[in-house]
Backbone as CSV, one residue per row, in Angstrom:
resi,resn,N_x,N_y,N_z,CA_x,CA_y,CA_z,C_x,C_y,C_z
1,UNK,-157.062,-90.237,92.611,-156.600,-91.601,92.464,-156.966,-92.115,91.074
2,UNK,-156.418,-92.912,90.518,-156.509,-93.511,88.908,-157.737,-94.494,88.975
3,UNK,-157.943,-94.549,88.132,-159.034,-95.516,88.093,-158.720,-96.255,86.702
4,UNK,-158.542,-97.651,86.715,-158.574,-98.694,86.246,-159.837,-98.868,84.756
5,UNK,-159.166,-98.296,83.242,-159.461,-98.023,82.271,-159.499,-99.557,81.748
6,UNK,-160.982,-100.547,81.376,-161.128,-101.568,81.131,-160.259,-101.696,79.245
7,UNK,-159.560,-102.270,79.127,-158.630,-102.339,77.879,-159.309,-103.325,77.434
8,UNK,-160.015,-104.256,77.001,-160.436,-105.366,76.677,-161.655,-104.491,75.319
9,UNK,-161.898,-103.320,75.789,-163.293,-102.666,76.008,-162.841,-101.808,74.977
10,UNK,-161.445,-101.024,74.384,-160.939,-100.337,73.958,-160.408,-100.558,72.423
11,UNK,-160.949,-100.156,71.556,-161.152,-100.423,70.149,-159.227,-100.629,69.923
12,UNK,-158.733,-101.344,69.655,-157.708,-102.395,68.910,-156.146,-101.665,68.401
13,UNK,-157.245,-100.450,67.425,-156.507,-99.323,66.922,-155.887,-98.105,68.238
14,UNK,-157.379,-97.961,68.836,-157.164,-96.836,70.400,-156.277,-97.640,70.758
15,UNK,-156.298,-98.853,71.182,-155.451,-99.364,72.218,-153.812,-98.798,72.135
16,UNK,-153.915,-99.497,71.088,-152.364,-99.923,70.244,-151.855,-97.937,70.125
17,UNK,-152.561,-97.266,70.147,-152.103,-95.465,69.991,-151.924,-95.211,71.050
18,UNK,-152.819,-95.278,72.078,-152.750,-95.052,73.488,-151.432,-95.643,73.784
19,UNK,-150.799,-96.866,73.893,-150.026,-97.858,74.129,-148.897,-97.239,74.014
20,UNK,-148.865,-96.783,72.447,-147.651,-95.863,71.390,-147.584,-94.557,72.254
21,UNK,-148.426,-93.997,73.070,-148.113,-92.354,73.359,-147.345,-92.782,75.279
22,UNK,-148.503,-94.023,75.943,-147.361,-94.224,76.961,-146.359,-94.538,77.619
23,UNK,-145.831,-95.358,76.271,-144.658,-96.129,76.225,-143.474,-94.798,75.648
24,UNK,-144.002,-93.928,75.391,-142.910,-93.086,74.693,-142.711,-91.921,75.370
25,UNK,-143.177,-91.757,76.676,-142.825,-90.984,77.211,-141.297,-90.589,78.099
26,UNK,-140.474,-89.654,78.735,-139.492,-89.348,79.078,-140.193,-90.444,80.154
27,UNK,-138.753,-90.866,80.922,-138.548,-91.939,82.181,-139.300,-93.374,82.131
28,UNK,-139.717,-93.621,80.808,-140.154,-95.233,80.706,-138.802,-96.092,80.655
29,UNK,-138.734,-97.327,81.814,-137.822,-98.166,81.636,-137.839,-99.458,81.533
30,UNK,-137.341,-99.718,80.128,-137.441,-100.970,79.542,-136.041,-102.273,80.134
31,UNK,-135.310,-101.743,80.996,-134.155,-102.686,81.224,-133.083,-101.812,80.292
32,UNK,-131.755,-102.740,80.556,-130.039,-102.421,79.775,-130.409,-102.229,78.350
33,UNK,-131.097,-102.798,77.773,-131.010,-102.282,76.071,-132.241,-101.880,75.563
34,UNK,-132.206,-100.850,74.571,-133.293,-100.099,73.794,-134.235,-101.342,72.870
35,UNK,-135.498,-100.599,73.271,-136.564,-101.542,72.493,-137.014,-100.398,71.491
36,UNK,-137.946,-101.161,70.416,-138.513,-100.285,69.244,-139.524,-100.330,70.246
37,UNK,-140.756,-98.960,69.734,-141.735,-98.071,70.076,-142.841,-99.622,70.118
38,UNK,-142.791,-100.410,68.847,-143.488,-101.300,68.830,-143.443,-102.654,69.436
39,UNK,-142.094,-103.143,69.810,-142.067,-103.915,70.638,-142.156,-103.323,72.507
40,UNK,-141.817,-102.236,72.632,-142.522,-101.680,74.108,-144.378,-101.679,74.346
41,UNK,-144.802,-101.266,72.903,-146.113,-101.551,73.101,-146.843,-103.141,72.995
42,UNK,-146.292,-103.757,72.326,-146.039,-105.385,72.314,-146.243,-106.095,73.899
43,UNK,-144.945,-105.279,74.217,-144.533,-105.842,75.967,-145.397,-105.543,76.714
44,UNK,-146.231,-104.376,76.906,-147.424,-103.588,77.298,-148.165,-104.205,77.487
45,UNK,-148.878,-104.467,76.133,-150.162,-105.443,75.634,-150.060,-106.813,76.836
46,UNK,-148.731,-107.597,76.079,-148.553,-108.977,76.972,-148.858,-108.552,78.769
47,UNK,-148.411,-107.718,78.799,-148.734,-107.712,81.017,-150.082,-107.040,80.864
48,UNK,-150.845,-106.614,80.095,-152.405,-106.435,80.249,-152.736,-107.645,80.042
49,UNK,-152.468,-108.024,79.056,-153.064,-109.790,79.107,-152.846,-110.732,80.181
50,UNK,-152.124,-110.689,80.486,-151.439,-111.608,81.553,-152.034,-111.226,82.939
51,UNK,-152.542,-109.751,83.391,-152.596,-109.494,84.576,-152.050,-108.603,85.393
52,UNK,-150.623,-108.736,84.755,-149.817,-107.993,85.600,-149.456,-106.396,85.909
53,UNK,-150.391,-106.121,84.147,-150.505,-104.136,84.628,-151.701,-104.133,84.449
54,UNK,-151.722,-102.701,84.435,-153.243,-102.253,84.067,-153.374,-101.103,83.540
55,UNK,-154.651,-100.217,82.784,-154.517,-99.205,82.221,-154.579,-98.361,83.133
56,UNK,-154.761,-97.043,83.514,-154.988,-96.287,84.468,-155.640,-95.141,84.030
57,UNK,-156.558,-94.508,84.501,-156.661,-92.948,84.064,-156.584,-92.088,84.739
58,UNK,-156.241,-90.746,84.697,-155.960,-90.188,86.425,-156.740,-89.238,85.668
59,UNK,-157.810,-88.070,86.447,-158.795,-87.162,85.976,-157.710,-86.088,86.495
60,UNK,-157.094,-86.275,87.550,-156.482,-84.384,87.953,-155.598,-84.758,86.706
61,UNK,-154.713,-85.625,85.744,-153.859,-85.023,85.093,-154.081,-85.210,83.684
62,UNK,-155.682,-85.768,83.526,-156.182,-86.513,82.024,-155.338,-86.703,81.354
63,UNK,-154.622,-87.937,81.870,-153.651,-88.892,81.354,-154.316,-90.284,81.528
64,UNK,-153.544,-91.181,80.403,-154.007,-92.569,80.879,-152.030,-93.102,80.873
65,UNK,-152.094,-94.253,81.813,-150.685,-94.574,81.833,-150.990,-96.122,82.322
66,UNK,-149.749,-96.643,82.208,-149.768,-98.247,82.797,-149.088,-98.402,84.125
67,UNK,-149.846,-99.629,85.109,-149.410,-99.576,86.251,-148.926,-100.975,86.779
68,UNK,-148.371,-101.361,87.843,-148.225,-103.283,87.637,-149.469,-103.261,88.707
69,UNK,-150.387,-104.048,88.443,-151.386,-104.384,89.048,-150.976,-104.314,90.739
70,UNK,-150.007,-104.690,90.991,-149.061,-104.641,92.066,-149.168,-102.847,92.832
71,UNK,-148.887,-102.464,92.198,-148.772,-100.875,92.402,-150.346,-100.029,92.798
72,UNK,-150.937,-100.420,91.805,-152.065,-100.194,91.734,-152.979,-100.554,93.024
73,UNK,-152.867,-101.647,93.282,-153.649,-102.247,94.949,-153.243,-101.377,95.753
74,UNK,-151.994,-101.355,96.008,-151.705,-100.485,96.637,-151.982,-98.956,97.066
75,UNK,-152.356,-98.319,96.135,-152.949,-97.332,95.924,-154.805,-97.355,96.562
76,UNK,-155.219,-98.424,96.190,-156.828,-98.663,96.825,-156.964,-98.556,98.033
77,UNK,-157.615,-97.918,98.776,-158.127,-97.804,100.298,-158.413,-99.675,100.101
78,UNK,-158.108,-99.802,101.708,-158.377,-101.023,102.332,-159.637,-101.002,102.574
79,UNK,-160.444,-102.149,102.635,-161.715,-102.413,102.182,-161.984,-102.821,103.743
């Protein structure tokens, strides 16, 4: 299961690279029209700020990726 990579915590430059490598992967969908690399990581940033994603890290596939906070609960055993 992923575990929730604190971004706040994540040096500015990392962020913004990290951001650049998961936004550019095959099957990211931005909606009907193409965004630049930098405004997808832009859009990124804003729903970490806001709440609405989160970073993720998964150890079986040492990847980090973004999730909608939404998705993510879901994933948590019920408490």
């Amino acid at each position: 299961m992923p575990i929730i990579l604190p971004w706040q915590q994540v040096e500015q430059d990392t962020l913004m690279r990290l951001l650049a490598e998961v936004v550019s992967r095959d099957g990211t969908d931005y909606g009907g029209h193409e965004l630049s690399q930098m405004d997808k990581c832009q859009q990124a940033l804003a729903n970490l700020k806001q709440g609405r994603a989160v970073l993720c890290w998964d150890d079986d596939t040492e990847t980090a990726s973004l999730m909608s906070q939404e998705a993510f609960d879901k994933l948590s055993p019920a408490s």
